[in-house]
C-alpha positions, 0 to 999 in steps of 0.5 A: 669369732675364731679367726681372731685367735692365735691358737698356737700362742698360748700368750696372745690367746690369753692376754686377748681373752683377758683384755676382753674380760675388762672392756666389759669390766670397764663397760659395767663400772661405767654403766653401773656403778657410775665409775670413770677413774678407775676405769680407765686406767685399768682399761689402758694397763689392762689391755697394754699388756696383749698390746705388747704382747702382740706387738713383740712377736714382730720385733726386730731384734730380741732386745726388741722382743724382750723390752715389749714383753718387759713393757707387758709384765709392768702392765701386769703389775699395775693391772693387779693394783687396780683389780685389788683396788676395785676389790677394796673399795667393793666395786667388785665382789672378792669372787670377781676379783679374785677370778681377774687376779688369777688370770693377771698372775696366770699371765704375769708367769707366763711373761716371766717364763718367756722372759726367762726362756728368750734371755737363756737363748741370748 
């Protein structure tokens, strides 16, 4: 399944990857742990922020690409907030938790930092 990565885009790369990792997350609490709710929502944040991601490299203007890659960051933080929940309410184990919240955050800095970068430019 090369094909399917941007290798010279390390955002996209990893914002695809991550959104892999919770359709199978989500696929496990469904299946699992009989968990729809919690599911679903960060299925929807969670794969929103590549989403985005994806979608700003296509923009018409840099206002266009900086509010898809704002949209991206707000999804970043909502997707942590159901990966802490899962956590606390042990849907998941502190281990797994923790390895999807540094993947979130590695990816929230990576928004900051392009951000940053495209508003230096302006």
């Amino acid at each position: 399944m090369d094909f399917i990565y941007e290798s010279d885009n390390v955002l996209l790369n990893k914002t695809l990857n991550f959104a892999a990792r919770i359709v199978k997350l989500e696929r496990y609490l469904k299946d699992q742990k009989n968990e729809y709710t919690i599911s679903k929502q960060i299925l929807r944040s969670a794969t929103s922020i590549g989403a985005n991601a994806y979608e700003s490299v296509y923009g018409i203007s840099r206002a266009d690409f900086n509010s898809k890659l704002h949209i991206s960051l707000k999804e970043t933080a909502e997707t942590e907030y159901w990966i802490k929940l899962l956590c606390l309410s042990e849907y998941i184990s502190e281990k797994e938790g923790k390895s999807l919240l540094d993947d979130c955050i590695e990816i929230k800095k990576i928004l900051i930092s392009t951000l940053n970068t495209s508003k230096q430019n302006d």
